[in-house]
N, C-alpha and C positions, 0 to 999 in steps of 0.2 A: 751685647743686645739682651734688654730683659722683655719677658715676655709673661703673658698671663688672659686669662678670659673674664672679662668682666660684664657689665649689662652698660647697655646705652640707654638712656632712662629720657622719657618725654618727659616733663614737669606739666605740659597743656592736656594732655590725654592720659598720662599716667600710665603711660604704657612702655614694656622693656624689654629690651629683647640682648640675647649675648653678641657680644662682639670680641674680638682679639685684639688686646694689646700688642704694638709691637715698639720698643723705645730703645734708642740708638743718640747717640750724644747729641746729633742737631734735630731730632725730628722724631715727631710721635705720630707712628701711623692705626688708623682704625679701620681692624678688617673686619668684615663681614662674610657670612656663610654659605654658600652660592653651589649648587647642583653644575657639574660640568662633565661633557663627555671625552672618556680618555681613553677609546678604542671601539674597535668596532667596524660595521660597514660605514656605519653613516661617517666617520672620521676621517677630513681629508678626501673625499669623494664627489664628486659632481654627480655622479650617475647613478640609480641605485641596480645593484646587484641581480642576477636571476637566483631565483631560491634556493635551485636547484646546483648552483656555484661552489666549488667547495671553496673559493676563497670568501664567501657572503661569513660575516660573523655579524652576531646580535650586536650593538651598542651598550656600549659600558659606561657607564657613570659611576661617580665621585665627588664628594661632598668637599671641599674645598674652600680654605678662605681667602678671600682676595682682598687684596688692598680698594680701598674705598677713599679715604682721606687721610692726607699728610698735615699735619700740624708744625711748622719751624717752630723750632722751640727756641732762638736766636730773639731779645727782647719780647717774648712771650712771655704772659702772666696766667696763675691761678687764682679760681674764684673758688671759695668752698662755700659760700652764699649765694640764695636764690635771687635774681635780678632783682630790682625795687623791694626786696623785703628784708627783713633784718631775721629772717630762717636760716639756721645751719643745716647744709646739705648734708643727709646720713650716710657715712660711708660713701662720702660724692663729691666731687670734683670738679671743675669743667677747665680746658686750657685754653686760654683765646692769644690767638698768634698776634704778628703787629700788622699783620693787614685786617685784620678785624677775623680771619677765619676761627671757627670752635669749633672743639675736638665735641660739643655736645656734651653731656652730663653724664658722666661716668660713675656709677653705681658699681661698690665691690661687695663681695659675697661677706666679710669680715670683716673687725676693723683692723685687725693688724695690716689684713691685703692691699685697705685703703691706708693706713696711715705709711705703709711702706712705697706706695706708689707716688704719695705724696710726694715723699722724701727726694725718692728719685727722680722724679722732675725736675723739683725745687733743684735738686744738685746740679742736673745738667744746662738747667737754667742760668744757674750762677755760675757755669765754668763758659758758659759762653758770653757774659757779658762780661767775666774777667776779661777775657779775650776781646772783647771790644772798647774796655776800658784803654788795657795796653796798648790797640790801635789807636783810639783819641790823643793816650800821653805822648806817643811818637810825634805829632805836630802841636804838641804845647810845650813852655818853658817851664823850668825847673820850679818854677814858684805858681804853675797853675795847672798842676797836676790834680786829672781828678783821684780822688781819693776812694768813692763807693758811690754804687748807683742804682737804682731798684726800683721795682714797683711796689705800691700801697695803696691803701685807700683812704683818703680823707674826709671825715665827719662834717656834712652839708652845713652852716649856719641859716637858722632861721628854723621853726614849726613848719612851716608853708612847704618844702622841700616834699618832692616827692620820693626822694630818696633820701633814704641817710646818710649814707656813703657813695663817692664816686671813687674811680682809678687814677694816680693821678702817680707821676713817674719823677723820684725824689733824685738829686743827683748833688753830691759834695765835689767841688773842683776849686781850687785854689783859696783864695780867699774867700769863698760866697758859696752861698747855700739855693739852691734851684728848687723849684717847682715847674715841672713840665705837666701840658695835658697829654704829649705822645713824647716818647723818648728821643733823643738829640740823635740822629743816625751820623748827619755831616757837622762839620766846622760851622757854617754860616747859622745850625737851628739852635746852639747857645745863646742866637740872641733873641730868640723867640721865645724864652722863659714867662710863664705867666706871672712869678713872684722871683725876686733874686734878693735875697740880702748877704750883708756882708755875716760872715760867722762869729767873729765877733760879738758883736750887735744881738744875738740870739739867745736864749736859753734854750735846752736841750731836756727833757723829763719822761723818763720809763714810769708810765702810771704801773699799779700794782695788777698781777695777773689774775683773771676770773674764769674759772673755767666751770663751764655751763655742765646740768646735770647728763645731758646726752652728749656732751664734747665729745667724739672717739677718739680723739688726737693727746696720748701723753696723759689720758684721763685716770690712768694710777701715779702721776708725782705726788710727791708730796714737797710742796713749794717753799714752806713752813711762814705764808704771809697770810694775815690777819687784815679785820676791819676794812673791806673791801669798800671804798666810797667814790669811787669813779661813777659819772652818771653813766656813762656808756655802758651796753652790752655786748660788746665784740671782748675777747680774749687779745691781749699782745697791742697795745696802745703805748704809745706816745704821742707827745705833745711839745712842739715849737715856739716858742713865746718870743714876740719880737716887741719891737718897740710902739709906741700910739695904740696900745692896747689890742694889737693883733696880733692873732693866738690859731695857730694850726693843728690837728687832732687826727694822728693817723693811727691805721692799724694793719698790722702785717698778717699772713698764714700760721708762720713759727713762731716760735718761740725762739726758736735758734736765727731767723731774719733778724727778731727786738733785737738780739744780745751784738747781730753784727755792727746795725745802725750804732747801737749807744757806744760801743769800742769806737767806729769811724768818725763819728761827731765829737770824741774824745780825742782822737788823733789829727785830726783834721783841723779845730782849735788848737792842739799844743803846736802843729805844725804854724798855723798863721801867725800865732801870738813868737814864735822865735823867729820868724822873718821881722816881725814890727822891732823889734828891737827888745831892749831890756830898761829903756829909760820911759819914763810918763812924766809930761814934762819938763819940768829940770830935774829932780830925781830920779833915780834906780826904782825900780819896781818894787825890789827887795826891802827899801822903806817905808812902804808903804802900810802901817803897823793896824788900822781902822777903818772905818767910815759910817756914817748916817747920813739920813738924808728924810725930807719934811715929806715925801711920798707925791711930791708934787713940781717942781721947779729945780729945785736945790740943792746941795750935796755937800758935805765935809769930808775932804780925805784928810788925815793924820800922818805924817812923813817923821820920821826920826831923823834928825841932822847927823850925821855920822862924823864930825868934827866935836860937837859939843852932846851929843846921846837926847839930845832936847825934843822935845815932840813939837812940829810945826804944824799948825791947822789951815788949811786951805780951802775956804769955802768958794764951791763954781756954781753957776745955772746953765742949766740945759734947756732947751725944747724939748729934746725927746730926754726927759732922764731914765725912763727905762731900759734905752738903749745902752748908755752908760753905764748904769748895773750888770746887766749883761754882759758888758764888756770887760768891767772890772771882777766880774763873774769868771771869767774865761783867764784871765793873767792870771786869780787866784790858783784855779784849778791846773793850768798846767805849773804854775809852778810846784805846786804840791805832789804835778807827777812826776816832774823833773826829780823832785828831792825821796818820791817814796813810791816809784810805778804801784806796789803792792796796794798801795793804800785804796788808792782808781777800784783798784777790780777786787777791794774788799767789800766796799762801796756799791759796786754792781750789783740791782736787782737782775739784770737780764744774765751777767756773768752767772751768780747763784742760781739758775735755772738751766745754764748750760750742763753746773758740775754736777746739779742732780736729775739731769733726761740721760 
């Protein structure tokens, strides 16, 4: 159990007052400061005493904290932004459970006290939805295992948007890539995804990291990335690129969240691309030596004959050819981790940010 004093902070009144942490693997509780009496005449008594009684004693009091609110921390997320606005909360946090309850805006005296509380959430967060993952894979088949699952927040399309960002609950399970508005609890809400595509079909991209002048969070790395041209201002973005020119734009708390996403969407591709097989159409993958394409219908793969070493060109048309790149995106890539893991997580902006927090 860890524990600690921090402020419960209004954001409408701007008013704060301490309260006690109290966090425990499933559940964050918020105690509050409360006058109670713990001896005495009045304690336990229906009647009061004659004065003159030697058994009459004065009433005793004691300052005591009591629990007030429980938080599960079971599919519960962290906000360190102010609702509808694009403000980082300083040294401040809020946890909102899956019934919608919140722990309120937790202001800590320092940043280390905040960025350690963070942490710890975050951790007990993630070991209990491990724990719910493992329950989901016990009624799923070998080939529709979820792989990672989480909450984020995705960048509104459109100016009109009264938000920028919403919550929005990501989940990698077999072949296909989810979008939830509330996270899958049973078997039957996988089919309630608001977006599903195949993984395949996707591109996968760690924008570069930006860390704001008052970020308290990890605000001595040094990242060693340059020329920062992401239009967004949140820290720890990625971006989904699927095919007909739809394009999703999340962003997490950590840094250490980015770096698990980009590993899981790395494994989760190499896992579906070695269930498809290892041939594309009548060739091996492995032939596969090229490609261009007119950025609009059409495509050229390049195949080496491995009887005569001859290069064969095979021009196709797609509907969706972006999906197709994507996908020949994804055979590339794992085969390249197939033949050099190292290479993957040379490669990783979000790895590089693990080896230097």
């Amino acid at each position: 159990t860890k524990t600690a004093v921090a402020l419960l902070y209004d954001e409408e009144s701007e008013n704060a007052y301490d309260v006690r942490l109290k966090l425990t693997k499933e559940v964050l509780t918020i105690q509050k400061q409360d006058v109670v009496c713990v001896g005495g005449s009045h304690q336990g008594r229906n009647a009061p005493s004659s004065p003159s009684s030697p058994i009459a004693k004065d009433p005793r009091y004691e300052k005591r904290w009591l629990d007030t609110l429980s938080v599960p921390l079971s599919m519960a997320r962290i906000s360190r932004y102010k609702a509808g606005a694009e403000k980082l909360r300083w040294n401040a946090f809020e946890v909102l459970a899956l019934d919608g309850v919140s722990s309120g805006v937790l202001r800590f005296y320092t940043a280390q006290d905040g960025a350690d509380w963070l942490r710890a959430v975050s951790a007990n967060i993630r070991e209990l939805t491990l724990q719910n993952m493992k329950m989901a894979n016990k009624c799923c088949s070998p080939s529709d295992q979820v792989v990672h699952m989480g909450w984020v927040n995705e960048k509104l399309q459109g100016a009109d948007s009264s938000q920028t960002f919403r919550p929005k609950f990501l989940a990698l399970k077999g072949p296909s890539f989810y979008v939830f508005s509330t996270p899958p609890v049973s078997t039957f809400d996988w089919v309630r995804a608001e977006r599903t595509y195949h993984l395949c079909e996707v591109l996968f991209k760690v924008h570069k990291f930006w860390l704001a002048e008052d970020c308290w969070l990890q605000a001595n790395l040094y990242l060693g990335l340059q020329d920062f041209d992401f239009e967004d201002q949140r820290p720890y973005c990625f971006s989904v690129m699927a095919g007909h020119g739809k394009s999703h734009v999340f962003n997490v708390e950590l840094g250490s969240e980015l770096a698990v996403w980009e590993k899981s969407f790395q494994r989760a591709t190499f896992m579906e691309v070695q269930r498809t097989g290892n041939v594309l159409w009548r060739f091996k993958f492995s032939q596969l030596k090229g490609s261009s394409d007119d950025g609009k219908t059409r495509v050229k793969l390049l195949f080496q004959n491995l009887d005569t070493k001859q290069i064969e060109t095979k021009e196709l048309e797609f509907q969706d050819l972006t999906a197709v790149l994507h996908c020949i995106h994804s055979f590339l890539a794992a085969k390249v981790a197939s033949v050099d893991p190292g290479f993957m997580d040379s490669q990783s902006l979000a790895t590089k940010y693990m080896y230097n927090s």
